[in-house]
N, C-alpha and C positions, 0 to 999 in steps of 0.2 A: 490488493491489486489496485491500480492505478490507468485509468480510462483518460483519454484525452479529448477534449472537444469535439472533434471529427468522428467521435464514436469506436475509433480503433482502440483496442484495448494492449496499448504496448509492452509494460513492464507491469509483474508480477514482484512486489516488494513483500519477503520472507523473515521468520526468522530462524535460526541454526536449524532447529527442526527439520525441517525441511529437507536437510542432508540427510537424514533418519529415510533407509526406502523404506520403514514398514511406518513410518506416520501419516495421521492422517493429512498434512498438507504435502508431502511428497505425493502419497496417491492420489489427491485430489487434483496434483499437476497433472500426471502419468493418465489420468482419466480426459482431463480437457485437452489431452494434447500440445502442453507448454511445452515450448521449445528452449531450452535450457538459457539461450542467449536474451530469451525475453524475463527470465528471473535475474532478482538482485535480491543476495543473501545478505542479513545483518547477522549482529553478533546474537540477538533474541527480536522479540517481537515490540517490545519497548521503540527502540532504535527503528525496527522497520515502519513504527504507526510512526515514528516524527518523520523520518524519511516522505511517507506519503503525504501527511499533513504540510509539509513544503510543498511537495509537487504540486499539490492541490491548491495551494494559496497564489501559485505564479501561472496567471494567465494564459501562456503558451502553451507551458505543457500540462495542464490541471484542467479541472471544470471550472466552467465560466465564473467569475465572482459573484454576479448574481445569485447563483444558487447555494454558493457555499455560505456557509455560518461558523467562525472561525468559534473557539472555545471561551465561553464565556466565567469566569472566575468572580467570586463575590464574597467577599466579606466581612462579617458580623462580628461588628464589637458590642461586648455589650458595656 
């Protein structure tokens, strides 16, 4: 899920699951009362975490860059 600055909480970023009614993130819409126009299905959950990890990185419609901490990678040679 993917929250905007203003605190509105607009799209719900999925993956195929989700088309599954007896899984748990179908029922977990079905229970918050997601309005189907505010879900965005990917092809799995891979695809929908990079999906949010953009939305999140671009200002407008993400959280503030101050609070985000992008993904940090490090590597050891020896």
């Amino acid at each position: 899920m993917v929250g905007s600055p203003r605190g509105r909480r607009d799209h719900w970023l999925v993956g195929s699951s989700a088309t599954d009614s007896l899984s748990d993130t179908s029922r977990l819409l079905r229970l918050l009362r997601v309005q189907e126009s505010q879900v965005r299905v990917f092809a799995n959950q891979t695809a929908a975490w990079k999906a949010a990890t953009q939305v999140m990185r671009t200002p407008d419609d993400g959280i503030p860059r101050s609070r985000f901490r992008p993904p940090i990678h490090v590597s050891i040679w020896s």
